[in-house]
Structures are given as C-alpha cells and as structure tokens.
C-alpha positions in Angstrom: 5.1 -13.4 2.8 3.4 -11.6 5.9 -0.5 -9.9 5.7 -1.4 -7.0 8.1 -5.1 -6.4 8.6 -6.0 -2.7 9.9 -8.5 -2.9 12.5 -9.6 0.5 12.7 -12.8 0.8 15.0 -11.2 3.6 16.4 -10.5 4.9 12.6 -6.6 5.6 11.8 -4.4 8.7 10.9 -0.8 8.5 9.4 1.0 8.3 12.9 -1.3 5.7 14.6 -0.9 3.5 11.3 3.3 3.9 11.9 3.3 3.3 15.2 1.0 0.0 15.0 3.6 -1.4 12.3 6.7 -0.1 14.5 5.2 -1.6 17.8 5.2 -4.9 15.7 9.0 -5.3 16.5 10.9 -3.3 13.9 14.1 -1.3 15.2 13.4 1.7 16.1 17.0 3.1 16.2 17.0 2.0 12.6 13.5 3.5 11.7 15.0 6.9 12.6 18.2 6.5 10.7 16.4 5.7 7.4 13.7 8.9 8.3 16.8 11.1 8.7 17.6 10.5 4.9 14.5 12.3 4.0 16.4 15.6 5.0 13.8 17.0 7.0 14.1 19.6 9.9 11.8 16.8 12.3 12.9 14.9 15.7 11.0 11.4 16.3 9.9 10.2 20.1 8.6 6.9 20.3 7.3 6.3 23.2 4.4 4.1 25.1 0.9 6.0 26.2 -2.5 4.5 27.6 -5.6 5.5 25.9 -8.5 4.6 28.4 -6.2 2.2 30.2 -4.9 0.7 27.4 -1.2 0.1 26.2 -0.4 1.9 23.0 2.6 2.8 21.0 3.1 6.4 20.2 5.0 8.3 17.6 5.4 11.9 17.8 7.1 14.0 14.9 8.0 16.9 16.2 8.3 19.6 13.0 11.5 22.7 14.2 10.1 24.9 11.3 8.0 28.1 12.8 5.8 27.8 9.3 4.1 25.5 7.8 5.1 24.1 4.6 3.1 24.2 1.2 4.0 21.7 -1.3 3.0 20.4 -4.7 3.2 16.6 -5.9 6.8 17.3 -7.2 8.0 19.0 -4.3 7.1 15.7 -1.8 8.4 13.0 -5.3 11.8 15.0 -5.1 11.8 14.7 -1.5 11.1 10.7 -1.7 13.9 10.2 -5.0 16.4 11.7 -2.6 15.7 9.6 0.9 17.8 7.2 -0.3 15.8 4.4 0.3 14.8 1.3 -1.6 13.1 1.2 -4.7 10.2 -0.4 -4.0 9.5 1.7 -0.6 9.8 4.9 -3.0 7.6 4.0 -5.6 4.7 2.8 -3.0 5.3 6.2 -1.0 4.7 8.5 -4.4 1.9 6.2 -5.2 0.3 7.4 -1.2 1.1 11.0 -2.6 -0.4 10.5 -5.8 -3.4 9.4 -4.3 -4.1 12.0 -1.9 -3.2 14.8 -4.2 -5.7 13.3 -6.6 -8.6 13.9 -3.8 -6.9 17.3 -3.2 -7.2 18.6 -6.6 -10.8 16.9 -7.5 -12.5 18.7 -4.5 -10.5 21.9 -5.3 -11.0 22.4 -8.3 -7.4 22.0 -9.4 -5.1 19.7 -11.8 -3.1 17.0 -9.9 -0.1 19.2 -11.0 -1.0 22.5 -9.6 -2.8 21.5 -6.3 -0.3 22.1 -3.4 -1.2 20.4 0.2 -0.8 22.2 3.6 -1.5 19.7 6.8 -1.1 16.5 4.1 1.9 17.8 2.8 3.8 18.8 5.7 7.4 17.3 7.1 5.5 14.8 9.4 2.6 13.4 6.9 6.3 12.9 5.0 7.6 10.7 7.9 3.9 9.4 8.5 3.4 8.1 4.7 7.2 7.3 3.9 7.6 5.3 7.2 5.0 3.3 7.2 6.4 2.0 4.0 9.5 1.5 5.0 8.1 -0.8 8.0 5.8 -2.2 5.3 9.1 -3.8 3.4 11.3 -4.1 6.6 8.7 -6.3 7.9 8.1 -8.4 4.8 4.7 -7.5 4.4 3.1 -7.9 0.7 -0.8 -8.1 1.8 -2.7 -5.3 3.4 -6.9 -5.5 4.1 -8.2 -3.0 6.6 -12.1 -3.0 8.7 -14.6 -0.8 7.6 -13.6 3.0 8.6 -14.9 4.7 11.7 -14.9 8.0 10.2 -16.5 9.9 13.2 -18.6 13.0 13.2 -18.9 16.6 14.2 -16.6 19.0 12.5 -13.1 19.6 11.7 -10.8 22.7 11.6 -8.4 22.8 8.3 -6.6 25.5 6.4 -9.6 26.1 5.2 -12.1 26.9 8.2 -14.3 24.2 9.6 -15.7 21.3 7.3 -18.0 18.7 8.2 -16.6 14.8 9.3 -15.5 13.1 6.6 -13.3 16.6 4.9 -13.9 16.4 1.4 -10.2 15.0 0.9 -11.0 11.3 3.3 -14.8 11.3 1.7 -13.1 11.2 -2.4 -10.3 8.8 -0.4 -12.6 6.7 0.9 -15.5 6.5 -1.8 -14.5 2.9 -2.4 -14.3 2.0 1.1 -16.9 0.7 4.0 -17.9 3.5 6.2 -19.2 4.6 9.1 -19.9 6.9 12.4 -19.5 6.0 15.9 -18.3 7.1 18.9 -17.1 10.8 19.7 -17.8 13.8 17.5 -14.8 13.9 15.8 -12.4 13.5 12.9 -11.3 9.9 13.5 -9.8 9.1 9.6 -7.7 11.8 8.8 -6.5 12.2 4.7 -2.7 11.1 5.5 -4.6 7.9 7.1 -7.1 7.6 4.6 -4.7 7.6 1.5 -2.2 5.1 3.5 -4.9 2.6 3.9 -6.6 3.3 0.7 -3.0 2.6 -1.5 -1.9 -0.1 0.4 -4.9 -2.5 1.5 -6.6 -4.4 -1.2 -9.9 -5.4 0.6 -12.1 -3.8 3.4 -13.8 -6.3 5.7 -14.8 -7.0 8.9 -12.3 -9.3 10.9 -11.8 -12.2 8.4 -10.6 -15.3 9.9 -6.9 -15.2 10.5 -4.2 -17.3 12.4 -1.7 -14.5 13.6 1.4 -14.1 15.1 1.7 -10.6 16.5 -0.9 -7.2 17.3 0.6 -3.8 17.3 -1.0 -1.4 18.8 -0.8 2.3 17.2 -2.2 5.2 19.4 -3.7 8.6 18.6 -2.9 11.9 19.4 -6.3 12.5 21.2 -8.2 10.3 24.4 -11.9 9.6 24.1 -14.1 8.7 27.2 -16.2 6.8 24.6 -13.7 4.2 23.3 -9.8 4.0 23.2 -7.9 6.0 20.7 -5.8 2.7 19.3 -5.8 1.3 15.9 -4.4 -2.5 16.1 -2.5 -4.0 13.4 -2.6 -7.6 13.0 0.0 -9.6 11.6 1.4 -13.2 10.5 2.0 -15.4 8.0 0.6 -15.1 4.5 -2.1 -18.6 3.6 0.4 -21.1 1.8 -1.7 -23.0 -1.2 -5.1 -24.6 -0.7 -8.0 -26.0 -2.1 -10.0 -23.3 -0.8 -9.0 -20.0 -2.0 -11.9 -19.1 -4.2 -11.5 -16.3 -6.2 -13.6 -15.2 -9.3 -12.5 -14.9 -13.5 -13.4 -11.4 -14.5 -13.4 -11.2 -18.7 -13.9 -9.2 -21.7 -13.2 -8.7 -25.5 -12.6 -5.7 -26.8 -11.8 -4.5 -30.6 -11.8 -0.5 -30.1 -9.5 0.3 -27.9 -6.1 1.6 -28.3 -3.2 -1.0 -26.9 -2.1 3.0 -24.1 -5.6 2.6 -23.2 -5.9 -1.1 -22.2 -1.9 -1.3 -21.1 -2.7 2.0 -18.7 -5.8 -0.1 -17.4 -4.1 -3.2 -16.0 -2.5 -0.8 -13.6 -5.2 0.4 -12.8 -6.9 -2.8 -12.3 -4.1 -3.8 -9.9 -4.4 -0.7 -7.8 -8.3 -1.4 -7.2 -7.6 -4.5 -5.7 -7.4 -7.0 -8.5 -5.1 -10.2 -8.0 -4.0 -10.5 -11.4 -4.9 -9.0 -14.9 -3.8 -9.5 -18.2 -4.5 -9.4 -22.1 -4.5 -11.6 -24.6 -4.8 -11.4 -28.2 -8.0 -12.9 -29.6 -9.9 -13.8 -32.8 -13.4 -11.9 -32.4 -16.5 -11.9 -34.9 -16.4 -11.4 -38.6 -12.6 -12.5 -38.3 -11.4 -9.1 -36.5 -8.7 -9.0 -34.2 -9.1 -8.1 -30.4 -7.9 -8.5 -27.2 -9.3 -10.4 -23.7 -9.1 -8.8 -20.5 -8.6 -10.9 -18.0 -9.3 -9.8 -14.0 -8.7 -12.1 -11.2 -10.6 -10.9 -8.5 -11.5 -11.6 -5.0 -15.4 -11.1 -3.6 -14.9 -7.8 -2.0 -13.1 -6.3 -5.4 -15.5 -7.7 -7.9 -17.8 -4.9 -7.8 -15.3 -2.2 -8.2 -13.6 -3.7 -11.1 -16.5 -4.3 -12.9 -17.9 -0.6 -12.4 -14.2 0.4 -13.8 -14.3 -2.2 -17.0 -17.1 -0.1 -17.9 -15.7 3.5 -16.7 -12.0 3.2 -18.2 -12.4 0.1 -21.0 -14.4 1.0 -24.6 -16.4 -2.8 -22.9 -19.8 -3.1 -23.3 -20.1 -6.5 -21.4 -18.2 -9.0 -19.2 -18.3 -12.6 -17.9 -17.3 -13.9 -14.5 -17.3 -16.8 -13.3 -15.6 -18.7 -9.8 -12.3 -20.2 -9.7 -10.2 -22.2 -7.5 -6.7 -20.3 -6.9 -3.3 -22.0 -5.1 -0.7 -20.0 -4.2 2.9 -21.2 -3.2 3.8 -19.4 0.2 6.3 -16.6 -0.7 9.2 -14.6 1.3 11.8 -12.1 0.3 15.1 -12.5 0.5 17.8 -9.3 0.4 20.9 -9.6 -1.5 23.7 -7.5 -2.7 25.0 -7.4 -6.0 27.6 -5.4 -7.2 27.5 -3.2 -3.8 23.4 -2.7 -4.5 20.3 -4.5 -3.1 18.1 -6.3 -4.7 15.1 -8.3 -3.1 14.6 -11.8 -4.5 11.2 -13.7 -4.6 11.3 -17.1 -2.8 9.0 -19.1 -3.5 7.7 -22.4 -0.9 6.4 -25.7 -1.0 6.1 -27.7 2.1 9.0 -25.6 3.7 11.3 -25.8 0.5 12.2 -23.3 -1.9 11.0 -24.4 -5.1 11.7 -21.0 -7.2 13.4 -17.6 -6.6 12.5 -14.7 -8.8 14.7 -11.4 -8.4 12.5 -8.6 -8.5 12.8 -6.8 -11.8 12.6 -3.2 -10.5 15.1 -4.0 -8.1 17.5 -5.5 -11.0 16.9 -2.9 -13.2 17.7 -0.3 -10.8 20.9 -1.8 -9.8 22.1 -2.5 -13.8 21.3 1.5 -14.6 23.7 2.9 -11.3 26.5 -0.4 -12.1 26.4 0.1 -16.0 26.5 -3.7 -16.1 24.1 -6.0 -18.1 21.0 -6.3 -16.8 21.0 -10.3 -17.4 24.4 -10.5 -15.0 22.1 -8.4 -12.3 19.6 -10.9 -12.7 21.6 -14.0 -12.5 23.7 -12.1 -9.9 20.9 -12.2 -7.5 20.0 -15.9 -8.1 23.0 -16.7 -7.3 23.2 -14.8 -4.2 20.3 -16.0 -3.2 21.4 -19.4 -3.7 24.5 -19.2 -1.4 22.5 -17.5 1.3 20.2 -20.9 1.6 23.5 -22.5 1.4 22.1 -25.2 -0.7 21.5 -25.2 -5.0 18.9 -23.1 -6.5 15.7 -24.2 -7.0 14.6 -26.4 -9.4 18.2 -27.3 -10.1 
C-alpha cells in the first residue's frame, strides 16, 4: 500500500492537488480517457509551468459552455454513477461532494438536499474532485495526511460578492484542520481543495518522518513574488509491521442508544480519522445489556473523536489508553471476474503474500451486474489472484 502526504505551504485547490498526483507518473493519455466518461463538455491540457523558477505540473480544464452551471448533490452523484468508473473511485468522489455540499448548506442556511453549488459544482471541480480519485486508486494509494493549511488572506470574489480569506465554505471544511496565514493576500485553499484534502487525508501534521520514493509537483493557476504557487505531493511505500506504531484504545459503554445510532457512528468515526472502530456486546451494571465502543486512534485524531463520542454517542465517559499496533504491508491487486474487476487485498510478510482478501464492494458489485452468487465472485477473485502470483494462495 502507497501513503501521499500533501505539503501544502503554498495551500492547494482542486487542480494543483490533480496535477501533483498525475506528475507522480500516472498516464496521462489514460487520465483523459477515464475523464471523458464523465460526459462533460471540458478539454484537458497538461502541461509543465515554472512558478518563481520552479518546475511544476499544470492541469488546465478548459469548460466549452458560455454559462456556468448550477447544480445540487444529485445532479454531480448522477454525474459520478454514470462515469463508468470503479466502485470504489465513485463512492470516495460522492463522499468529496457530500462534504462540501454539507459546508455549502450549513453557511447558507439550506438542507444538504436543496443547496445547489456554482464555482464548486461546476464541469472542472467535477474533473478536479473525480480525478484526483481516480489517480488516488490508479496509483495504489490507501493513506493520505496533509501539512497544516496555508489558507492566505485578503479577500475573495464568489457568486456571491467579496468574502473575507478563509470563504465560509473552506473555514466549516477546514474546522478540524491546522491553519494558518502567510504569504500573499490571497485565497490560497479554495473549497474544491479544502473538501479533497479534508475527505481523503486522515491526519494534519507537519512533515512526519517519511522514506519516499517519488515528489509531484502540482502548480496553481496564479504566480506569487512571495513564495512559489506549488503544492508537492509526496509519495512511497506504506510502513510494513513494527514494534513502533503506537496508537491509542479509545472506549466506551453504552446502554441508551439505539443499535441506527451507534451503527451510523462507526462511519462516522472512520471518516474523522479513526483506524479502526467497532462494537461489542457487553454485560453492564445491575445485569443490563450494553454495547463497547471501541476507537483505535492515532495522536493527531484522538481529540476529535473524543469531542464526537460525546457530540453523536448518548456517552457520558470514555477510557483510553496506548497500544502497540503491527500492520502487515498491503497492496492491491486487479482482477477480472466474469468480464468485471474486482480489486483484491494482498496482504505481506517479509516480501510474501500471506493473505488476499477481495474487496467486498468490489464483489458485490460484480455479483449484482453477473446475476451470479456472490460466494463464486468471491472465490472467483481469490483465485484469480492466485494465478496472477503464479504460485498457491496464501495460507494454502
């Protein structure tokens, strides 16, 4: 499994974030074919710039309509079902939508139904948000952390007349997130940017230590004598298992909560960062039946959980304590089954696959469109994945 880590001094906006992760080595003949599925009246230049004498790559969508578009969250979902890309890519793309939406229709006033976006919800913040997770997949990435935001200063003109540096949209994006000014007066996270990077990285810290293969280098639209316009985008290899991941045990019992409440909760727990998060039934005082919630966390998340055990959870009090995690080095593998594809989960030990795991999602999606079995997907795919080791499966 590959990390990227956003270093965004210069902050980030939806096209410098796709062209860091294209300028990491992904096809960019390809990249256009799978945008073109999204139907939309756009052309795409790639093409290298220098901001204050430094090499950057540049992606320009250029948008044939003579008006802009206004769209509401089902408008841009329909637009992702239909793109025919993979799974996976889809559901993280709405999930970019669904965030920034939210922010749209908390500092609007409106439901998350009825807001409609104009600049965010545009032909190329489609390409922006939908591209970067295609490149996300086609570059095997499954962990994202990002700097602390350079937000910039000044003013900003919108739709809606001039607002103040953060806009309301990146300040509700980013209220979970390091930030700070520097630099030019100027919008420097932008709320395509802000709800990428906010969906998709799981911590915010300075440069943490890192062994990587490859920098990409995504460049803005504008130049600034004060620093160049690039956000880089490191990458490499995932940490295989060791003694010294330390991660914390976040815990609670509850007996007043209904099991929607506490099953929409783990979700939720996953999307603010949390490593794993489960339940498990439990014997509480006075012989009554509850349930444990269990949070494993990182340091940077711990916080943030917490504050939403107590915001979303009937809790009144948790325990947490440190623990020592391992983690087998992981890579996905694609494979076709009955004329669909279907990513399998390969697991590593020392160099060897000890395990492969077909992704469920994947499976399932390919059972519903075959009308076959969904336990002849699944052994399918281990068995594909198998033959394209050329060597047993694991554990066998």
């Amino acid at each position: 499994m590959k990390y990227v880590h956003f270093d965004a001094a210069s902050g980030l906006s939806g096209d410098m974030i796709l062209a860091g992760l294209l300028d990491l080595g992904a096809s960019r003949e390809e990249f256009r074919a799978r945008m073109a599925g999204l139907r939309l009246p756009v052309g795409i230049k790639v093409r290298e710039v220098r901001r204050n004498g430094f090499r950057g790559l540049k992606v320009d969508v250029a948008v044939e309509r003579r008006r802009p578009v206004e769209r509401n969250l089902a408008d841009v979902e329909g637009i992702i079902r239909r793109s025919g890309l993979s799974a996976p890519v889809k559901d993280r793309a709405a999930a970019v939508f669904r965030r920034l939406f939210a922010a749209e229709a908390k500092v609007h006033g409106r439901t998350l139904r009825t807001a409609h976006l104009h600049e965010a919800g545009a032909d190329d913040a489609l390409v922006d948000v939908v591209g970067a997770c295609y490149l996300a997949e086609t570059l095997g990435v499954g962990s994202f952390s990002c700097s602390p935001l350079n937000v910039g200063s000044g003013w900003v003109k919108s739709s809606h007349g001039l607002l103040p540096v953060p806009a309301p949209a990146v300040a509700e994006l980013l209220r979970s997130a390091p930030v700070y000014a520097a630099g030019p007066a100027a919008e420097l996270v932008t709320p395509t940017g802000a709800a990428i990077v906010t969906t998709l990285a799981k911590s915010f810290v300075p440069l943490p230590e890192l062994r990587y293969e490859k920098i990409g280098y995504g460049a803005g639209s504008r130049e600034f004598p004060e620093l160049p316009n690039i956000l880089r985008v490191f990458y490499g290899q995932a940490e295989g298992p060791g003694p010294d991941r330390r991660v914390s045990i976040i815990e609670t019992t509850i007996d007043d909560a209904t099991p929607q409440l506490l099953a929409h909760f783990l979700d939720r727990a996953l999307e603010l960062g949390a490593l794993d998060a489960f339940l498990s039934p439990v014997l509480m005082k006075k012989s009554r039946l509850g349930t444990k919630l269990t949070l494993l966390a990182e340091a940077d998340t711990i916080e943030r959980l917490v504050e939403a055990v107590f915001r979303e959870t009937t809790s009144i009090g948790i325990r947490s304590y440190p623990v020592e995690r391992r983690v087998l080095e992981r890579t996905f593998r694609r494979v076709r089954v009955h004329g669909e594809d279907v990513r399998v989960k390969v697991s590593m030990l020392d160099g060897k696959a000890v395990n492969a795991q077909p992704e469920y999602e994947d499976c399932l999606r390919a059972a519903r469109k075959t009308g076959r079995p969904l336990k002849e997907i699944l052994r399918a795919a281990t068995a594909a994945a198998d033959r394209s080791r050329g060597e047993p499966g694991p554990g066998r």
